[in-house]
C-alpha positions, 0 to 999 in steps of 0.5 A: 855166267860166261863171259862174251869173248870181246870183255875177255879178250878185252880184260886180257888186254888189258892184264897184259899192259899192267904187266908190261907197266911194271917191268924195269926200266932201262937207264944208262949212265956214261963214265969217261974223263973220270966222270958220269954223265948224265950228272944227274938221272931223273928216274919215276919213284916206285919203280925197279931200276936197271941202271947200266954204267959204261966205263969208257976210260982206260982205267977201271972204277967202282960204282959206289953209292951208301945212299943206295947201298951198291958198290961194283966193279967196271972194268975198263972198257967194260960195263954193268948192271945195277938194280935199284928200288923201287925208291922214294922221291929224292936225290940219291948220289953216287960215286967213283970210289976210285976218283971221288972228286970227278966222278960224282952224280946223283939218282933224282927220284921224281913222283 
């Protein structure tokens, strides 16, 4: 049996916002003075992560993180993009392989 176009307009609708739930949510982390603010990013679990990290120092540094298994190059001036999870919930921290003892933070993945 057809169904009345106002429930198919309706289930469209609605296909339509699952959709838009499940698409990568946008992040941004800071590095500048040797440091990434914010020092602590809350991101929702079971979600893929776009994180874009902007360099604004004068040197370049690599994003590095075992806990997250991702390591890239920012030039300086520059800035890139890192996938990450869908992840549980927990705290997972990052670093600046390059300045180590400034440059530290942590991905906290709230449910």
């Amino acid at each position: 049996m057809p169904l009345p176009m106002r429930t198919l307009a309706l289930l469209l609708a609605f296909g339509a916002s699952a959709v838009a739930r499940t698409a990568d949510a946008d992040y941004t982390l800071v590095l500048e003075g040797h440091r990434f603010s914010p020092t602590e990013l809350a991101v929702p679990a079971g979600t893929k992560v776009r994180l874009v990290v902007e360099n604004k120092d004068q040197t370049p540094e690599e994003f590095e993180s075992y806990a997250l298994n991702r390591e890239k190059l920012i030039t300086s001036g520059g800035r890139a993009v890192i996938y990450v999870g869908p992840l549980a919930p927990g705290r997972y921290e990052y670093f600046g392989d390059f300045n180590p003892a400034t440059a530290r933070g942590w991905l906290v993945v709230k449910p």
